[in-house]
TIFIFI-763960 format. One record per residue (C-alpha): residue number from 1; x, z, y. Coordinates in steps of 0.25 Angstrom, whole numbers, plus 5000, padded with zeros to 4 digits. Each point is the difference from the previous one (the first is absolute). Example, Ala and Ser with C-alpha at 12.3 -4.5 7.8 and 13.67 -1.06 7.14 Angstrom:
BEGIN
R   gumi   east     up   north
R      1   5049   5031    4982
R      2   5006   4998    5014
END
This chain:
BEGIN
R   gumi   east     up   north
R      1   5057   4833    4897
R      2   5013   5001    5007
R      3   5002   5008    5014
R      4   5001   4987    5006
R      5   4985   4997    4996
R      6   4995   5015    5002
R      7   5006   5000    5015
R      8   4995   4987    5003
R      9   4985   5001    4995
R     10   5001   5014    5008
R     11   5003   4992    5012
R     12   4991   4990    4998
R     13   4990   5014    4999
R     14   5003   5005    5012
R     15   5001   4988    5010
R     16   4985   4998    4994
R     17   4997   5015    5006
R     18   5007   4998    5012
R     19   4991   4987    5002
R     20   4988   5004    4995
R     21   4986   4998    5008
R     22   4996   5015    4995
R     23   5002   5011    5011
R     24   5010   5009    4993
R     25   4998   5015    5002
R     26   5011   5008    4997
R     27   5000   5016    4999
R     28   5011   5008    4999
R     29   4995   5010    4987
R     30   5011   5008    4997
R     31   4999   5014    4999
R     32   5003   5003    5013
R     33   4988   4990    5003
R     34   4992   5003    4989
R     35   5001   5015    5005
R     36   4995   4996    5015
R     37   4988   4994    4994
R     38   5005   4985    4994
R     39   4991   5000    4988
R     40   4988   5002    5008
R     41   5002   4989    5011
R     42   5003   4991    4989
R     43   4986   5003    4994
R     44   4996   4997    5013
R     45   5007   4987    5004
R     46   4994   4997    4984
R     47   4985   5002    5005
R     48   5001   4994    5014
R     49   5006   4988    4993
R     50   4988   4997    4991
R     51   4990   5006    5008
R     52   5004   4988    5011
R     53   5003   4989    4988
R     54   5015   4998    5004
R     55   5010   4997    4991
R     56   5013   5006    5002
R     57   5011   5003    4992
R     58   5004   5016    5001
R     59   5015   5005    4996
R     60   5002   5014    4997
R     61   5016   5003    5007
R     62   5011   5009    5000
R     63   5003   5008    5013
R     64   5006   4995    5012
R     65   5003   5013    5004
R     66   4992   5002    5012
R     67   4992   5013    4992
R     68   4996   5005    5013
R     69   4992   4990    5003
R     70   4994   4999    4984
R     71   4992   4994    4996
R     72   5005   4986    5003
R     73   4992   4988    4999
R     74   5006   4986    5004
R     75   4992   4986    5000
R     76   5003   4986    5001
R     77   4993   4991    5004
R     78   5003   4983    4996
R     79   5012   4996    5007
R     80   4998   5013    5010
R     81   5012   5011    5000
R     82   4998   5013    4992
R     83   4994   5012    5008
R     84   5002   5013    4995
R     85   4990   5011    5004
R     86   5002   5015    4999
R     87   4992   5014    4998
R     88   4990   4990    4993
R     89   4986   5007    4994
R     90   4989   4994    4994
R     91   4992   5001    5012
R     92   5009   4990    5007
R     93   5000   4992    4988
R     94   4987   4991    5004
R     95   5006   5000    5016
R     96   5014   4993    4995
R     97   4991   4990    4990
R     98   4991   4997    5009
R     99   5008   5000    5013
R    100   5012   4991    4994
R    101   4998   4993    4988
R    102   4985   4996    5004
R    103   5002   4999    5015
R    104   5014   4999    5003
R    105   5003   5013    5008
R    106   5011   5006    4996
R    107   4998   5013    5005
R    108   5011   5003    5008
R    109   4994   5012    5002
R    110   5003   5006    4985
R    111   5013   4990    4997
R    112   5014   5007    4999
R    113   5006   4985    5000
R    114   5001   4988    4994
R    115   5010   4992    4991
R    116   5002   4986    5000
R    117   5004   4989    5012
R    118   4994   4998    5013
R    119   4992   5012    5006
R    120   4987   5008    5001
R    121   4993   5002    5014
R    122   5002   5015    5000
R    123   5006   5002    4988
R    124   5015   5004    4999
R    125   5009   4992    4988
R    126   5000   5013    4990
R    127   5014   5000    4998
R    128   5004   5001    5014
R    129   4993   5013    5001
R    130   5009   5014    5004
R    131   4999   5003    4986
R    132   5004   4989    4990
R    133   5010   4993    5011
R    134   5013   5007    4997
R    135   4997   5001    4985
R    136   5005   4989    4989
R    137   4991   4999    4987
R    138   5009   4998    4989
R    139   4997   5009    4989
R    140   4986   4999    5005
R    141   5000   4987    5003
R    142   4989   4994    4992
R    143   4991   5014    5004
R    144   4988   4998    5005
R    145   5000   4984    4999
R    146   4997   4998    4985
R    147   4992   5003    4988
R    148   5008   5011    4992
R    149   4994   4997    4988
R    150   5001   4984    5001
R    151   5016   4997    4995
R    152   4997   4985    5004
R    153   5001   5006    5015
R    154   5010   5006    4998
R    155   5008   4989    4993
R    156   4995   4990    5012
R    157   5005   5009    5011
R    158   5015   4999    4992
R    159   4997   5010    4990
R    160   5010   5000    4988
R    161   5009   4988    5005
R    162   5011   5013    5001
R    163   4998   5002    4985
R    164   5000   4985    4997
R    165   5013   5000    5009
R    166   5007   5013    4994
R    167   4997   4993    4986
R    168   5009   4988    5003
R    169   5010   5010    5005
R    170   5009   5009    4989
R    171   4997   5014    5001
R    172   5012   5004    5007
R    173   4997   4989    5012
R    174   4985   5006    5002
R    175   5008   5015    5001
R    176   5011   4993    5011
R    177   4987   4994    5009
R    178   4993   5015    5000
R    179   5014   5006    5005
R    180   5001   4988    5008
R    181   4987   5004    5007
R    182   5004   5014    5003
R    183   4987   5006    4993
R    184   5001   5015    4999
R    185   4990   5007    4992
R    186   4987   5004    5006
R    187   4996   5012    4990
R    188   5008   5009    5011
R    189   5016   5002    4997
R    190   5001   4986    5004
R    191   5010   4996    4989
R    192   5006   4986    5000
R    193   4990   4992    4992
R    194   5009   4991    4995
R    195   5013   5009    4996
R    196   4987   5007    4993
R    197   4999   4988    4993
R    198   5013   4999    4995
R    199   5002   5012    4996
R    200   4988   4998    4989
R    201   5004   4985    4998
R    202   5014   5005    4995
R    203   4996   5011    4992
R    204   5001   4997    4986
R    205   4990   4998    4992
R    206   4990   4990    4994
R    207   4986   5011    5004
R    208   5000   5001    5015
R    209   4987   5004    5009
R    210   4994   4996    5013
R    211   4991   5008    5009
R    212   4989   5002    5011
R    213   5001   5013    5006
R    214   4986   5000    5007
R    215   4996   5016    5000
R    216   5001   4999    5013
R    217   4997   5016    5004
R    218   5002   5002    5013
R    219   4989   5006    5008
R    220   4994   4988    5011
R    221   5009   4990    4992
R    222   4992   4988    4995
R    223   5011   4988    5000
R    224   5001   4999    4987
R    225   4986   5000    4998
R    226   4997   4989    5011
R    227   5010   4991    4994
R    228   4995   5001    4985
R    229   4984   4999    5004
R    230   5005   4988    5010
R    231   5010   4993    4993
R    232   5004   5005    4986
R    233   5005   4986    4995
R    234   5011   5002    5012
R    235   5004   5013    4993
R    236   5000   4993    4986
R    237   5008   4989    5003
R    238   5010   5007    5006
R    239   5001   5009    4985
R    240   5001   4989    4994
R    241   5012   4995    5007
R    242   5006   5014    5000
R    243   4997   5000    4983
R    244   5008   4985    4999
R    245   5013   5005    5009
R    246   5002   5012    4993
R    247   4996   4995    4984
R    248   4986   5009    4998
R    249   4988   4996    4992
R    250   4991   5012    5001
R    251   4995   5004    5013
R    252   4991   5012    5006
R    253   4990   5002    5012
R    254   4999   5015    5003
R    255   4989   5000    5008
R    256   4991   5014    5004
R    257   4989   5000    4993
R    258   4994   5005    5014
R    259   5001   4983    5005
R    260   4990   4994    4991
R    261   4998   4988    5008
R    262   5015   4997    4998
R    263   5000   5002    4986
R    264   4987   4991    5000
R    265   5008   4991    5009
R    266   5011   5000    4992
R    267   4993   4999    4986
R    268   4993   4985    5006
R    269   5014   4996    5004
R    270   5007   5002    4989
R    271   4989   4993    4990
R    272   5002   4988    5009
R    273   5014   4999    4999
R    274   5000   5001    4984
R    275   4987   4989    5002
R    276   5012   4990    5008
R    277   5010   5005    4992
R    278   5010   5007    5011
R    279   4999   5012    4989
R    280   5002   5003    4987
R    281   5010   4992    4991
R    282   5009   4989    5004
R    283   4994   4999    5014
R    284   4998   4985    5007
R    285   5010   4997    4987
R    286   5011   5008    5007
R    287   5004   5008    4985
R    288   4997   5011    5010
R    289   4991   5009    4997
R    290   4993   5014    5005
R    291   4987   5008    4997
R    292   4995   5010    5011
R    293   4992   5013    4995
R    294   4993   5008    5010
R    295   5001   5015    5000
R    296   4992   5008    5008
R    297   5004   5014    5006
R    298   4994   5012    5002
R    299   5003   5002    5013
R    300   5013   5010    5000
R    301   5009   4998    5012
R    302   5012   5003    4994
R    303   4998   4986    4990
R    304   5004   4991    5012
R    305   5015   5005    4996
R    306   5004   4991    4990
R    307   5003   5008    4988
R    308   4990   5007    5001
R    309   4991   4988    5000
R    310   5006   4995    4987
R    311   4999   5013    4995
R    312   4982   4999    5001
R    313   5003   4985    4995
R    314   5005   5005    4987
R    315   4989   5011    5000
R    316   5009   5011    5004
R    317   4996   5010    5010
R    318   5005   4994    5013
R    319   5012   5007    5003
R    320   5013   4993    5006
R    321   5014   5002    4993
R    322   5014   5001    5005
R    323   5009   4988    5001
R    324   5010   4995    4996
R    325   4995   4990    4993
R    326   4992   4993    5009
R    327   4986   4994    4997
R    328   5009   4985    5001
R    329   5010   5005    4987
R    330   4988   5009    4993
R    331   4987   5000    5003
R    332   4987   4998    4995
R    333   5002   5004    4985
R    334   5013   5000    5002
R    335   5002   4985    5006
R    336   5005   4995    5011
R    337   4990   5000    5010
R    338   4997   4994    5014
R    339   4991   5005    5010
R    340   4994   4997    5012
R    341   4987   5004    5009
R    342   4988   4990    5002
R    343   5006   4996    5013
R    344   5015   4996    4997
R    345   4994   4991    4989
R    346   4990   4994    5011
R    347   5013   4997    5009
R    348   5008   4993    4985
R    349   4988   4990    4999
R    350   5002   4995    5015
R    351   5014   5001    5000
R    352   5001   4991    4989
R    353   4991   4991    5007
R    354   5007   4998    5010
R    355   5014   5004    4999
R    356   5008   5013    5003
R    357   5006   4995    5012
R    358   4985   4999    5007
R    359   4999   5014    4994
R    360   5012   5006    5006
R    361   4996   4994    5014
R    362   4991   5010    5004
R    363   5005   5015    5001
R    364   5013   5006    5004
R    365   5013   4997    4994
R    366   4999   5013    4990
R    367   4984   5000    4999
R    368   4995   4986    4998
R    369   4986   4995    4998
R    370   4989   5005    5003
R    371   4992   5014    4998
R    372   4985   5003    4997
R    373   4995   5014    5006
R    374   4987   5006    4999
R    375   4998   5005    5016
R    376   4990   5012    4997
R    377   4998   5013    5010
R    378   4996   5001    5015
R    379   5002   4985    5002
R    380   4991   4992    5006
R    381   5000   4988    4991
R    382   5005   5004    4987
R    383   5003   4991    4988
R    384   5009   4993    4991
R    385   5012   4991    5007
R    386   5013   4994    4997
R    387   5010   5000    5010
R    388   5015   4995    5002
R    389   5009   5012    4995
R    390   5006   5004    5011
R    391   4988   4998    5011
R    392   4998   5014    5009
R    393   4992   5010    4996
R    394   4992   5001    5014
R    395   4997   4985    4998
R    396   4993   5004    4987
R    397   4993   5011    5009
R    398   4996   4995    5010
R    399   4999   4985    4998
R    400   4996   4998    4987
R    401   4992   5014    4999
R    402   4995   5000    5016
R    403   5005   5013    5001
R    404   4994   5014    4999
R    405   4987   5003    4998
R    406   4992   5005    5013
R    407   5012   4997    5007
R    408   5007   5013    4997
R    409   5014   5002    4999
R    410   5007   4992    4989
R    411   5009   5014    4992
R    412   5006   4994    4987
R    413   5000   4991    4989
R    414   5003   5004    4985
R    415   5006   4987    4994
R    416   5001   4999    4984
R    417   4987   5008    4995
R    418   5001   5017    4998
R    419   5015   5000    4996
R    420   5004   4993    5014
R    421   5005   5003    5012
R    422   4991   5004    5014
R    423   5006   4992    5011
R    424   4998   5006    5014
R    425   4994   4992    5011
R    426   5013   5000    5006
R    427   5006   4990    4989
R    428   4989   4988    5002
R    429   5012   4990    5002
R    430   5007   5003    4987
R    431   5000   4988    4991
R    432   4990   5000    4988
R    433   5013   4997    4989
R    434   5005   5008    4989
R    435   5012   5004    5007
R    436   4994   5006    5012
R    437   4990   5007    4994
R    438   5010   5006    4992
R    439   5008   5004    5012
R    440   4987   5005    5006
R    441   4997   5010    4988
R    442   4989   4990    4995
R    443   4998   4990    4991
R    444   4991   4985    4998
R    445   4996   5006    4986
R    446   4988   4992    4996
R    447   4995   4998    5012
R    448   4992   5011    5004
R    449   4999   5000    5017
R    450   4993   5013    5004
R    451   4997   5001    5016
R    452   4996   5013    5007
R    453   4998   5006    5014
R    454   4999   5011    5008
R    455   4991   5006    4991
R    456   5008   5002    4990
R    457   5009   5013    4995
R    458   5011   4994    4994
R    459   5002   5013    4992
R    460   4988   4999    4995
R    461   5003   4983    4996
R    462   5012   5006    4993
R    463   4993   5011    4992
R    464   4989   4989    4997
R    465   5009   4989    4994
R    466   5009   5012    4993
R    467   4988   5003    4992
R    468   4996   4988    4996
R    469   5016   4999    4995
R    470   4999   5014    4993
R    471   4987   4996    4993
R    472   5004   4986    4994
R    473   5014   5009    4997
R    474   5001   4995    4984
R    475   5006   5013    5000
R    476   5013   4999    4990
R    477   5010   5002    5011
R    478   5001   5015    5006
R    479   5004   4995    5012
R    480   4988   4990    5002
R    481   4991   5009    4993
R    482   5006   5014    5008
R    483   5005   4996    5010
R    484   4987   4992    5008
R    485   4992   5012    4994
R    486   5009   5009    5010
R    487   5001   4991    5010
R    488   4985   4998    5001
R    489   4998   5016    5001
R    490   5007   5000    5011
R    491   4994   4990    5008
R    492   4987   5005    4998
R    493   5004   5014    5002
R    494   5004   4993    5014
R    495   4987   4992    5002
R    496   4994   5013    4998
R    497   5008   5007    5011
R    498   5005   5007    4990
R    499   5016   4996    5002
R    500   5012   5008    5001
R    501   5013   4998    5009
R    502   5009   4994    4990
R    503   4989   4991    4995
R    504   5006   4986    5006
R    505   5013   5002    4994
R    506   4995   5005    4986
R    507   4992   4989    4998
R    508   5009   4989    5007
R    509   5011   5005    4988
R    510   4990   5000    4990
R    511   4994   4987    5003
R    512   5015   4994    5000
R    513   5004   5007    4987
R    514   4986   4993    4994
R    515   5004   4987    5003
R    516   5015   5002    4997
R    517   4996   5004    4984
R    518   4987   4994    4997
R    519   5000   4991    4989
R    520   4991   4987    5004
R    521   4995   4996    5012
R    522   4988   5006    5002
R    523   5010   5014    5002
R    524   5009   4994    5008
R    525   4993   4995    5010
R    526   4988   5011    5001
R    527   5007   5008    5010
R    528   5002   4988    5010
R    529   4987   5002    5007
R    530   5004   5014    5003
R    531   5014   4998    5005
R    532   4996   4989    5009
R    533   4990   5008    5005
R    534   5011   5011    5001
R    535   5008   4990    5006
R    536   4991   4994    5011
R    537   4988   5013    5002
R    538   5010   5012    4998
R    539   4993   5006    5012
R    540   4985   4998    4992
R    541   5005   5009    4990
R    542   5006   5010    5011
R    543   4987   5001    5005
R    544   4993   5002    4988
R    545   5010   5012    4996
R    546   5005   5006    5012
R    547   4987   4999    5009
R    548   4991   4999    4990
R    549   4993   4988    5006
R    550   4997   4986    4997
R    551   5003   4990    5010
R    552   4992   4988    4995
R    553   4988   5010    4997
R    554   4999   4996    4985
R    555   5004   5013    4992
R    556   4986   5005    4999
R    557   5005   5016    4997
R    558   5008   4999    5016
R    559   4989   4995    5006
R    560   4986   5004    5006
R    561   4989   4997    5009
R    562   4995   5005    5012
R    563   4988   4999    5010
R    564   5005   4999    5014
R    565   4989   5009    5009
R    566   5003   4993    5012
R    567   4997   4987    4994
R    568   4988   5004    4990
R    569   4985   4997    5004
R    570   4994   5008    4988
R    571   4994   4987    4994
R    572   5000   5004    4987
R    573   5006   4987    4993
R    574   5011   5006    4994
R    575   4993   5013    4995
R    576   4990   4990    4993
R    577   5010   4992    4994
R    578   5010   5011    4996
R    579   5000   4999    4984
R    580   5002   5015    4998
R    581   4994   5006    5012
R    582   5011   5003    5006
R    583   4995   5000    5015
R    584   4993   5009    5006
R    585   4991   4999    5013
R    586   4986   4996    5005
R    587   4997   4990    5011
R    588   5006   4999    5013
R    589   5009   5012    4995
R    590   5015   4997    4998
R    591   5002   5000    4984
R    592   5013   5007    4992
R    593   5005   4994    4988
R    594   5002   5012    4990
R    595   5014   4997    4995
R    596   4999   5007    4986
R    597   4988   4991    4997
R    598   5006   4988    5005
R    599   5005   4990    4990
R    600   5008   4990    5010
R    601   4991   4989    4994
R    602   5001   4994    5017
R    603   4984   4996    5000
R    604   4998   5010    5014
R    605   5010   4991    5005
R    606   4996   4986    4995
R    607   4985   5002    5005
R    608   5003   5008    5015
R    609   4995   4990    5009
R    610   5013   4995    5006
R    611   4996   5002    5014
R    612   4999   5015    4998
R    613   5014   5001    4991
R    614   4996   5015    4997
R    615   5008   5000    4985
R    616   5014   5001    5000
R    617   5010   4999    4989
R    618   5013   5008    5003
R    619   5011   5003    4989
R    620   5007   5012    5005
R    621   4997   5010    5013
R    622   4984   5001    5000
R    623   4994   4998    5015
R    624   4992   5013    5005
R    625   4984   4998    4996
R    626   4988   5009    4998
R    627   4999   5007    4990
R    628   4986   5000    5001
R    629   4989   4990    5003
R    630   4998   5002    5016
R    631   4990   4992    5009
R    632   5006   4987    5006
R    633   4996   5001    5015
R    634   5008   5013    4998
R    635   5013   4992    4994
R    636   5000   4992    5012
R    637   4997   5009    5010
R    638   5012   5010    4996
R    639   5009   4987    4996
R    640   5010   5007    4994
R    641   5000   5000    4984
R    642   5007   5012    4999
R    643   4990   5008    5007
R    644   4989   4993    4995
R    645   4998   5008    4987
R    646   4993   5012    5009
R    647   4988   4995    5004
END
């Protein structure tokens, strides 16, 4: 059967869906939805269908990106617009069945919005909403709106028409269109995808590779993921396209083995390719041809730097080497070798599709396209988007994200996962691009978007995303291996209250010298959490070494807790609920918390009634308090807590 055939029988497939007489139910069962409970409102949605005798077609999806609203159910209805519902559970199940699809109500009450023409009384159109408004889906474009493991959807919504058109192409013409679009590669140096290309198309040889780099390691990073489970034949196509340019025939998927749903996704999609033949030899009669292998990680951070990646490939420990040679003159055994990260090759497949020039028309004149970043931390609506490069970081804040959580104040922003940068509050204008997050001390990375407030200690955030650095070190550099092993001592030594004058410049010298000589990127970028937060929070670590005090009331061994005896009414809450019996005091008598018992574990202070506000958290100069449980009508009638411990 020829593509002509396959594309139009898909079609003709999916028109049929879009008109049927069936209410379609789609629910949005990625891991992010699966983890919010998906499986079990789709066990529901299962039961209230048959118990009522209604025929309805039910879709598992990929995610839209709205994970804080999971899980996600949309219906629609015959010639009605699509209605997305949020924080769905299987007790609303029967309600939304019963309510719309029986008795036409749509429940505005539990819609997020609708898609499709027209409107809904009481329901906003789903992409006008603060949070998908400003974004533009092109990676992710097909998320959320098919069935990942049906390739016919995929083909119907434009699926591999950029590989049919690269095929008519040469390979050198398919390379001129990526660099055309301005694609830079998404993995986090943000190399030129297309002079990548070239590089590995003019490498002599007749053996060349292609890859997927998709141990995506990041702590709070799940792009990757989200695009594999949502669309993997996305991913696919654009490999194939990069294997014709550059002249490979073997491809790998390096997946972690910790996504099994991806894998399982990625399994389907390429048994269906090879069942249509856009895989194997002589694809759509081309003369082209390309197998893909899936190789699972173990999980080990350090195998998202490409040499060492191809280093667990070929069943070496996964350690990177030095280059010269790059991967694109000697690679995978010794080949040249081209790779990419899941979500460069999901931008190849739509700019094939439609054209470099469309491509380069989003972004900035150095950064163009678009950019997926998972908006995780003390956001209120967190998620996976795609936005312009170039947009503001305080519109990703506060628009897309609805801003901090309990309205506190908004403090920083760690961009590119635990080897980026911490931008301060002050900065929420900059550009999101590649150069001004450079400029900044940061970097786009993967896409990791970490938001924090008040509450936070940004010495602690740095000695946290340090560690997770140190213990993913592969260790065969001294730097990388010594170097972040010193540099955490220290900031721990500080978190502990436990620094010494001097501290700040020893280990801003150190961090530079780390970054300076390490030998992959894992080392050289390490130490950036630490000297943006040197750059940005210079008076937090101050505080922490000179006053011994932590302003954010974080670093547990420079804080404690007290009971103000003006403010206490003996009511016992907190001496029942103290873990370690720490306090002491009967009722109606002002209680003490014994300071060498407590554990800072902050349950006094969660369970005082709020009207009272008798516990205190201070970091630094304790307040004057009894030393001794005294009567309350005592406390109140001297009013004075410094007198109030001689009853």
């Amino acid at each position: 059967m020829s593509f002509d055939e396959i594309r139009n029988q898909a079609i003709s497939e999916w028109e049929a869906l879009q008109r049927s007489e069936k209410p379609r139910i789609f629910v949005g069962a990625a891991t992010c939805g699966r983890a919010a409970g998906a499986t079990a409102v789709m066990e529901a949605i299962d039961r209230e269908l048959s118990r009522l005798g209604i025929e309805a077609i039910v879709m598992q999806v990929g995610c839209i990106g709205l994970c804080y609203a999971e899980p996600i159910v949309d219906i629609i209805k015959p010639n009605q617009p699509r209605i997305c519902y949020g924080n769905v559970t299987p007790e609303i199940v029967p309600q939304l069945i019963e309510d719309y699809i029986i008795n036409d109500n749509p429940r505005p009450d539990l819609a997020l919005g609708f898609i499709g023409e027209g409107s809904v009384d009481g329901i906003p159109k789903l992409f006008e909403l603060p949070v998908l408004k400003p974004q533009v889906r092109l990676s992710l474009r097909n998320c959320g709106h098919i069935d990942p493991a049906d390739i016919k959807q995929y083909i119907a919504n434009g699926g591999y028409s950029g590989l049919v058109k690269a095929l008519d192409m040469t390979p050198e013409e398919v390379i001129e269109e990526v660099k055309k679009s301005g694609l830079r590669g998404r993995g986090g140096a943000g190399f030129p995808t297309g002079q990548k290309w070239e590089f590995c198309r003019r490498s002599p040889g007749d053996e060349k590779y292609i890859i997927c780099n998709a141990d995506e390691g990041d702590p709070g990073a799940f792009m990757d993921r989200a695009l594999l489970e949502g669309d993997p034949h996305a991913v696919l196509e654009g490999m194939l396209i990069g294997a014709y340019a550059i002249g490979a025939s073997h491809g790998y998927i390096y997946c972690r083995a910790e996504y099994p749903l991806a894998i399982e996704r990625l399994n389907i999609a390429l048994a269906q390719m090879k069942e249509l033949g856009l895989l194997g030899d002589n694809i759509l009669g081309s003369g082209f041809s390309l197998n893909l292998t899936i190789k699972e990680g173990a999980g080990a951070f350090v195998c998202g730097e490409e040499t060492a990646l191809m280093a667990s490939i070929e069943g070496k420990r996964g350690m990177p080497r030095s280059r010269p040679p790059f991967p694109a003159q000697a690679g995978l055994w010794g080949k040249p070798t081209n790779i990419n990260n899941v979500e460069t090759w999901g931008n190849v497949s739509a700019i094939l599709q439609r054209g470099g020039e469309w491509y380069s028309s989003y972004g900035t004149e150095t950064s163009k396209g678009t950019k997926t970043f998972a908006l995780a931390g003390k956001i209120v609506r967190t998620g996976l988007i795609e936005v312009p490069m170039g947009i503001p970081l305080g519109d990703i804040i506060y628009e897309i994200g609805g801003g901090i959580v309990g309205n506190k104040l908004y403090k920083a922003t760690l961009t590119g996962g635990p080897s980026g940068g911490c931008l301060p509050a002050s900065l929420s204008t900059i550009p999101v691009d590649y150069e001004n997050l450079a400029q900044a001390g940061s970097i786009v990375g993967s896409g990791g978007m970490l938001v924090v407030d008040e509450d936070t200690c940004m010495v602690d955030m740095a000695r946290f995303f340090l560690s997770f650095c140190q213990n993913e070190s592969c260790g065969k550099c001294v730097p990388c291996r010594v170097g972040t092993r010193k540099m955490l001592d220290m900031l721990e030594s500080i978190c502990q209250g436990e620094g010494q004058p001097g501290d700040i410049e020893r280990l801003e010298q150190l961090a530079r010298l780390v970054k300076s000589t390490s030998l992959c990127g894992l080392g050289q970028t390490a130490p950036n959490p630490v000297l943006t937060t040197l750059r940005y929070f210079r008076e937090e670590y101050e505080a922490h070494i000179n006053e011994k005090r932590c302003p954010a009331l974080a670093c547990s061994q420079l804080i404690s807790y007290y009971i103000l005896p003006d403010k206490c009414e003996g009511c016992l809450i907190c001496l029942r609920n103290c873990p370690v019996n720490a306090i002491v005091g009967d009722k109606r008598m002002v209680h003490v918390i014994d300071q060498d018992k407590c554990t800072k574990c902050n349950i006094c202070l969660s369970v005082c009634p709020k009207r009272f506000g008798a516990v205190v958290k201070v970091s630094g100069e304790a307040p004057e308090v009894p030393r001794q449980p005294i009567p309350v009508a005592v406390s109140k009638a001297k009013g004075n807590a410094g007198d109030s411990d001689k009853p």
